[in-house]
PLY file of the C-alpha trace (Angstrom):
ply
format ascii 1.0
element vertex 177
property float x
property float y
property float z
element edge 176
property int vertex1
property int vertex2
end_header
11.80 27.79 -16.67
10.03 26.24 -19.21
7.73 23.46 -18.51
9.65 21.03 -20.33
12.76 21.99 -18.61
10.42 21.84 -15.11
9.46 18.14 -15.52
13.24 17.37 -16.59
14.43 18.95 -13.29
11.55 16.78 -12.04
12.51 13.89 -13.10
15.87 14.02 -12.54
15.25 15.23 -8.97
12.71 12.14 -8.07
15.22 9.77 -9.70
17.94 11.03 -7.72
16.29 10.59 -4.71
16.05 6.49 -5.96
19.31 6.40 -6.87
20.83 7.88 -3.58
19.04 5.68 -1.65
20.05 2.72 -3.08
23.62 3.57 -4.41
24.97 6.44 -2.17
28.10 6.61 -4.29
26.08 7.15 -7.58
27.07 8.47 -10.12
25.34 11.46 -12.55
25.34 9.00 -14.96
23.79 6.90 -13.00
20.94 9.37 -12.28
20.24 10.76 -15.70
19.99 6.97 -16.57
17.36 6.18 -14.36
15.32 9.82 -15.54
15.50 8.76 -18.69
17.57 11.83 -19.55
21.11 12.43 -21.04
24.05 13.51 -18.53
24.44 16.21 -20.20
20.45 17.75 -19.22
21.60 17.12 -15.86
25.04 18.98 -15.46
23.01 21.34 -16.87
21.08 22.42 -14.03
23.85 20.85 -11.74
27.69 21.53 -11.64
28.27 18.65 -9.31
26.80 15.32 -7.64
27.13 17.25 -4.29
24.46 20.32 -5.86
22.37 17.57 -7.27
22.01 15.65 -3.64
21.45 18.69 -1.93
18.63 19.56 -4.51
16.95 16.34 -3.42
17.45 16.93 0.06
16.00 20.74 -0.29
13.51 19.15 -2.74
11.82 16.25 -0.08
12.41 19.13 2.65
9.93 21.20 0.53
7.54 18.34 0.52
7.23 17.66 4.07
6.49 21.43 5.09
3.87 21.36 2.72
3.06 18.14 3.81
3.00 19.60 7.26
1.32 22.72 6.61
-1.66 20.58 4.96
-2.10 18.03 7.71
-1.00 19.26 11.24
-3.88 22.25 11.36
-6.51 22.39 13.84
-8.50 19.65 12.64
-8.79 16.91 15.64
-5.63 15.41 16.45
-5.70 11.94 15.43
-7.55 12.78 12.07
-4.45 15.01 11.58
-1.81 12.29 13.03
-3.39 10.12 10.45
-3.29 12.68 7.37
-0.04 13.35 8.33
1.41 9.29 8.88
-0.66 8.60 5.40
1.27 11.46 3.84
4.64 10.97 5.51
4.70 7.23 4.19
3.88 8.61 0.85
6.36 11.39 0.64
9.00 8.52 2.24
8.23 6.29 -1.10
8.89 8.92 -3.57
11.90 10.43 -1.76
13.39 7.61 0.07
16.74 9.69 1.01
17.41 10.03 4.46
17.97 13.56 5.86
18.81 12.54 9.13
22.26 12.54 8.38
22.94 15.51 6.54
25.52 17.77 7.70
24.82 21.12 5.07
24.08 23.69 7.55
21.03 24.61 5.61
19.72 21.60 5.23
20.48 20.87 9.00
18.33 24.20 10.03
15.24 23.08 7.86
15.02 19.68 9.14
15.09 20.89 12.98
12.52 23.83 11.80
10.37 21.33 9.99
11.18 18.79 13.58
10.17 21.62 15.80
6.73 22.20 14.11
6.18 18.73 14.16
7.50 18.77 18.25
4.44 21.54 18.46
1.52 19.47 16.81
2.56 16.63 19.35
2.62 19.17 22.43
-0.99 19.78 21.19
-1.45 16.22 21.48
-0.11 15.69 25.00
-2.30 18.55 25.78
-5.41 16.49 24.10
-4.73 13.53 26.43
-4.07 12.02 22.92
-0.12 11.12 23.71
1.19 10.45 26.87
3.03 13.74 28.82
6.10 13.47 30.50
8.67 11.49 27.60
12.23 12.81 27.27
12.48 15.85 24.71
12.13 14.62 21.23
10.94 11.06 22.01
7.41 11.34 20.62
8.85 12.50 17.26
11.58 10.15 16.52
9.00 7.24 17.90
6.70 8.69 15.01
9.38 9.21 12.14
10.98 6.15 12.75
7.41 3.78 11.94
6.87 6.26 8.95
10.25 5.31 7.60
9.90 1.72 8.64
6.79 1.05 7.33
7.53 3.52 3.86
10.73 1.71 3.40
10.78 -1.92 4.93
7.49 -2.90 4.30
6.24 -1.68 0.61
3.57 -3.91 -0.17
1.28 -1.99 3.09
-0.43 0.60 1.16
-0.56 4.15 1.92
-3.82 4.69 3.80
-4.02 1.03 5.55
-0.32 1.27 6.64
-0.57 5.15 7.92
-3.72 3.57 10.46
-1.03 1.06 11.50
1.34 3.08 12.30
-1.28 5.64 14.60
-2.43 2.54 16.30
0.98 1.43 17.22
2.21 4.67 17.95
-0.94 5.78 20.23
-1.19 2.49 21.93
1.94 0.25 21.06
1.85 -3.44 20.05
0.62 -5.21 23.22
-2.37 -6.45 23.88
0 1
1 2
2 3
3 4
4 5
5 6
6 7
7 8
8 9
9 10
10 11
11 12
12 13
13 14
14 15
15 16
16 17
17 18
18 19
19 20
20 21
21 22
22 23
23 24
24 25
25 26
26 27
27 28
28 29
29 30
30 31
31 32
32 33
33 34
34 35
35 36
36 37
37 38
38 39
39 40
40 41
41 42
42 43
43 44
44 45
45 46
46 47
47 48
48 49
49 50
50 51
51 52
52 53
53 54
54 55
55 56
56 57
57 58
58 59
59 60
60 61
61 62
62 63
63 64
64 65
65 66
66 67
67 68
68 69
69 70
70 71
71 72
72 73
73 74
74 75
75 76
76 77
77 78
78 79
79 80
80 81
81 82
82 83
83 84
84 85
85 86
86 87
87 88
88 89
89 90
90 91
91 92
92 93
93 94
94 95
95 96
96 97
97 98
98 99
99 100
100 101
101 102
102 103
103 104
104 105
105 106
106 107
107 108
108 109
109 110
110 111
111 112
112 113
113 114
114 115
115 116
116 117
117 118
118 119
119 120
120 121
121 122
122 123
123 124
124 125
125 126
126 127
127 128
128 129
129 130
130 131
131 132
132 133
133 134
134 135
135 136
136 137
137 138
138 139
139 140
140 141
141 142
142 143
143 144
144 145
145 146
146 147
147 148
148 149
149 150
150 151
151 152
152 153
153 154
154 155
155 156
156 157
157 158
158 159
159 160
160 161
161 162
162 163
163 164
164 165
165 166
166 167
167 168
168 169
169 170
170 171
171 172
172 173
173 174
174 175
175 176
């Protein structure tokens, strides 16, 4: 593809991912609109509104296992819980579609491969004495993923860096005193 073409796709992909959030119901037009692109560069690459959605979904699925294989390595565990909440917020901004939701089958299998990684790194940290042991299956990663979408989407004007500290403080240790 050439790079022209790339940063189209680009484009169109990260404005999607706006759009959708937004205005589920949008339409292409809609989308090329906001890339600053005709409709016609984006049925290009797309044959339907459903492809171009599940490009954005693949695309921000591609993002957090990089952001993943980056962050939650054997550094110590909070530095890592904090790479990866500073990240997570960041990703969250620039792809604010939810994939919680999704039914593709594809999609689905990603998101609970990407889940289950995450599910390890926070087995490491029950093992560090850094999280408590003993929660219900799951609980430690849907505490963490819903602050990161909180704080990414609900409260913009926290930046990046500041807000991902927030959210490991309240997520090690909670909001009491």
């Amino acid at each position: 593809m050439r790079a022209d073409a790339a940063r189209n796709v680009e484009a169109v992909l990260r404005a999607a991912a706006r759009v959708f959030s937004t205005d589920p119901l949008a339409r292409i037009s809609d989308v090329a609109a906001a890339a600053g692109v005709d409709k016609r560069t984006v049925y290009r690459r797309f044959d339907s509104r459903e492809e171009l959605l599940l490009a954005v979904y693949r695309a921000r699925l591609d993002r957090l296992s990089a952001l993943v294989d980056a962050t939650l390595d054997d550094r110590p565990v909070r530095d890592a819980l904090l790479a990866f909440a500073e990240g997570g917020i960041r990703l969250s901004r620039d792809w604010p579609v939810d994939i919680r939701a999704v039914t593709d089958p594809a999609i689905r299998r990603r998101r609970e491969e990407l889940d289950a990684r995450m599910d390890g790194f926070l087995r490491r940290a029950e093992q560090a004495g850094v999280i408590a042991t003993g929660l219900p299956d799951g609980w430690s990663l849907r505490m963490l993923q819903t602050q990161l979408h909180t704080v990414a989407q609900e409260m913009p004007a926290l930046q990046p860096g500041p807000a991902a500290a927030l959210v490991v403080e309240t997520f090690l240790h909670g909001v009491g005193t």
